[in-house]
C-alpha positions in Angstrom: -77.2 35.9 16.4 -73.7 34.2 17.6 -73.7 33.5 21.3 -70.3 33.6 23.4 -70.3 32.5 26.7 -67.5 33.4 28.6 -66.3 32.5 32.1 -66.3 28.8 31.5 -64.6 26.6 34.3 -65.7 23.2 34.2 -65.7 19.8 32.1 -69.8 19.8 32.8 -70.4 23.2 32.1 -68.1 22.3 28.5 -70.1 19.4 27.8 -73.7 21.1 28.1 -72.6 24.4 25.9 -71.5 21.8 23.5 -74.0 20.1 23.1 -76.1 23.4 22.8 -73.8 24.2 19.8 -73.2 27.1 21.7 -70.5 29.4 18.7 -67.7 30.3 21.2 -66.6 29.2 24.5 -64.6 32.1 26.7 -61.8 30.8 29.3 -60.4 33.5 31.6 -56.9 33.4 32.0 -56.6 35.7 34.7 -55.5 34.6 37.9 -57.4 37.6 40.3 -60.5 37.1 38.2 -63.3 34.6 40.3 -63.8 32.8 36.6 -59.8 31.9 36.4 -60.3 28.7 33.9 -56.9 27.0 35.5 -58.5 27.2 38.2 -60.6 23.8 37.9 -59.0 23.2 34.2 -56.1 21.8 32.7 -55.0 23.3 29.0 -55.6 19.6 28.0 -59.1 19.7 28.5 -59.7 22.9 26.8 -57.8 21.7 24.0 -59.9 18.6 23.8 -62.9 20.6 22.6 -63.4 20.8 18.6 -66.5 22.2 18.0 -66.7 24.9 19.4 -64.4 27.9 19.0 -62.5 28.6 21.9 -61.3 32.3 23.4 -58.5 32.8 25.6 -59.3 36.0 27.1 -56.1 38.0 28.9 -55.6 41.0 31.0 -52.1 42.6 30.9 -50.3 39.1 30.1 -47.1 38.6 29.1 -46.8 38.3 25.1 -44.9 34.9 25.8 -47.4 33.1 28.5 -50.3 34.1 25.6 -48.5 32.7 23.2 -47.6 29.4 25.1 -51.2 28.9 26.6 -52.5 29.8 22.7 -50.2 27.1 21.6 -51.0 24.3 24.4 -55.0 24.6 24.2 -55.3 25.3 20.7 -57.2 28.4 21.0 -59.1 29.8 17.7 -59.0 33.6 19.2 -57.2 35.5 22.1 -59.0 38.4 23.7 -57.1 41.3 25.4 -59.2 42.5 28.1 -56.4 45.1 29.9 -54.5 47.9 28.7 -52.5 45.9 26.2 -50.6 48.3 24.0 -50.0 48.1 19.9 -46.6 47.0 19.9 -47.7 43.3 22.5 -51.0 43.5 19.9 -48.7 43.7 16.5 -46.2 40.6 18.2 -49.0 38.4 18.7 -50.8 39.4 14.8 -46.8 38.4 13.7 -46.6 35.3 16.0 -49.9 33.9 14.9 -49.6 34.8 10.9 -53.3 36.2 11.3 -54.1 32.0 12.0 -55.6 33.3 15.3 -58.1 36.1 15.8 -57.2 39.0 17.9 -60.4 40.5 19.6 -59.8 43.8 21.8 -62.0 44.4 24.5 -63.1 48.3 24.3 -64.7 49.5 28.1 -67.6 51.7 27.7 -67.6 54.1 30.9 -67.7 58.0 31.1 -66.3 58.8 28.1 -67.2 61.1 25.4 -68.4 59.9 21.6 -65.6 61.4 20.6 -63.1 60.0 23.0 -64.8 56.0 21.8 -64.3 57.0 18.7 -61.0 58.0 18.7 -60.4 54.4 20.7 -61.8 52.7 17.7 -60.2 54.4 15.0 -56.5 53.8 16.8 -56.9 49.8 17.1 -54.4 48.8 15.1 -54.5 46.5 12.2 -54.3 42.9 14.1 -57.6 43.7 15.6 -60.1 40.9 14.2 -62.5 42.4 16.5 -64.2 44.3 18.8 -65.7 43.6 22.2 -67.8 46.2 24.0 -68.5 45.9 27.3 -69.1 48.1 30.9 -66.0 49.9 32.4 -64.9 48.5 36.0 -61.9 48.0 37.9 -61.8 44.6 37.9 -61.7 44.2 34.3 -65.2 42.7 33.3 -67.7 40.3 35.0 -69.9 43.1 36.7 -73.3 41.9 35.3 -73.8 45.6 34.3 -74.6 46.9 31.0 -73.8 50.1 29.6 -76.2 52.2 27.3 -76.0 50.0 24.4 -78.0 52.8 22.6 -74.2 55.1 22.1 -72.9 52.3 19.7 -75.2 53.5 17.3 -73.4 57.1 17.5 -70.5 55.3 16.5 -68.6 54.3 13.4 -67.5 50.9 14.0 -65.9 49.1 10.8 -64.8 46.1 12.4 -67.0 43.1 13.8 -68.1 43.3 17.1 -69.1 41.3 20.3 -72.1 42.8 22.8 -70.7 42.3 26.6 -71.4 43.5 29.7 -75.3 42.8 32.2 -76.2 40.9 28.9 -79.8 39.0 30.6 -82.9 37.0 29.7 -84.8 40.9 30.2 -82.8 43.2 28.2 -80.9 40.8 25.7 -83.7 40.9 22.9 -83.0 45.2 22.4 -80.1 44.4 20.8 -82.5 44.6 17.7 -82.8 48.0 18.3 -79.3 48.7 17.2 -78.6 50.3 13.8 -75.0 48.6 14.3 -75.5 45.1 15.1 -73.5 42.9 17.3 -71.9 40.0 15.5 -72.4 38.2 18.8 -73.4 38.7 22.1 -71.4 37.9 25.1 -72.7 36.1 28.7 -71.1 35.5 31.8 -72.4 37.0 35.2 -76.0 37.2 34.3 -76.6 33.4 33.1 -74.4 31.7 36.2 -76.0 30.3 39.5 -72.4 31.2 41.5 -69.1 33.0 39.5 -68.1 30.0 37.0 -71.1 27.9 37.4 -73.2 28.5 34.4 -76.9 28.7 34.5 -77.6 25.8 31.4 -81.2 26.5 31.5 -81.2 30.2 31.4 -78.8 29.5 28.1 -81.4 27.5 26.6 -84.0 29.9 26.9 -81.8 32.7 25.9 -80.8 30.3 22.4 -84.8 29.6 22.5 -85.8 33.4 22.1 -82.7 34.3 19.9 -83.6 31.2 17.0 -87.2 33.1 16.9 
């Protein structure tokens, strides 16, 4: 199982997920968010990293400062965490030539299996992928999980990324989906303070998922 951890916000924090091979690496590029990776980064120092794919995830941003940021840190996929519409998704798909992957994150909260579904089935064609994670107001980074169990209710054709309360106790029933995750995705619940990542929780969490 792929592991993204997302939130990232310092050089030490880079270095130890690198050297845990961990697959992708999440930098929040939103300014109200507590994990803002400009913050404590420069787009240099994200750029510097090579092995390890690299996420630029957005809330409501203007088409142009995604593509500059894209551009100046050599991101490998953009997220759209907000309530970015078709037409900003189709000009970044053109912009990028399909070079860069466009993930779109999908909150779970209240709503019907129907009302997901229909969610799922309007994502237009730039969508790569899928992330899944718990509805909030502040877009993300609530360390709660949503019934992972009404995925399986779903038909979900593209690849997708398991977010939201992901821990060391409930991570493993993952397995118990019918439609698996193509990775998971950690912030809140593997962090000793909002950006500060908790390396040796990670290690066990790599640990149990290589069993």
């Amino acid at each position: 199982m792929k592991i993204k951890v997302c939130g990232v916000t310092n050089c030490n924090d880079i270095h130890a997920l690198t050297a845990m091979n961990i697959d992708f690496m999440g930098f929040i590029f939103y300014e109200k968010s507590p994990r803002y990776a400009l913050q404590h980064l420069s787009l240099n120092s994200i750029k510097a990293i090579t092995t390890t794919k690299k996420v630029g995830v957005f809330v409501n941003e203007k088409t142009e400062n995604i593509v500059q940021i894209v551009q100046e840190a050599s991101l490998d996929m953009i997220q759209l965490h907000g309530d970015e519409n078709d037409v900003q998704i189709q000009q970044l798909s053109k912009t990028f030539e399909g070079k860069i992957d466009l993930i779109k994150a999908v909150r779970i909260g209240k709503q019907t299996t129907a009302v997901l579904q229909h969610q799922i089935n309007s994502l237009p064609e730039g969508i790569s992928a899928i992330l899944f994670d718990t509805d909030s107001e502040n877009y993300g980074g609530t360390g709660k999980a949503f019934s992972w169990q009404i995925l399986d209710q779903l038909e979900i054709t593209k690849p997708y990324f398991l977010s939201g309360g992901i821990s060391l106790e409930n991570h493993k029933y993952y397995k118990c989906l019918v439609n698996q995750p193509f990775a998971l995705d950690v912030n809140s619940k593997f962090e000793l303070s909002p950006g500060k990542k908790n390396l040796s929780a990670l290690e066990i969490l790599i640990e149990n998922l290589n069993k």
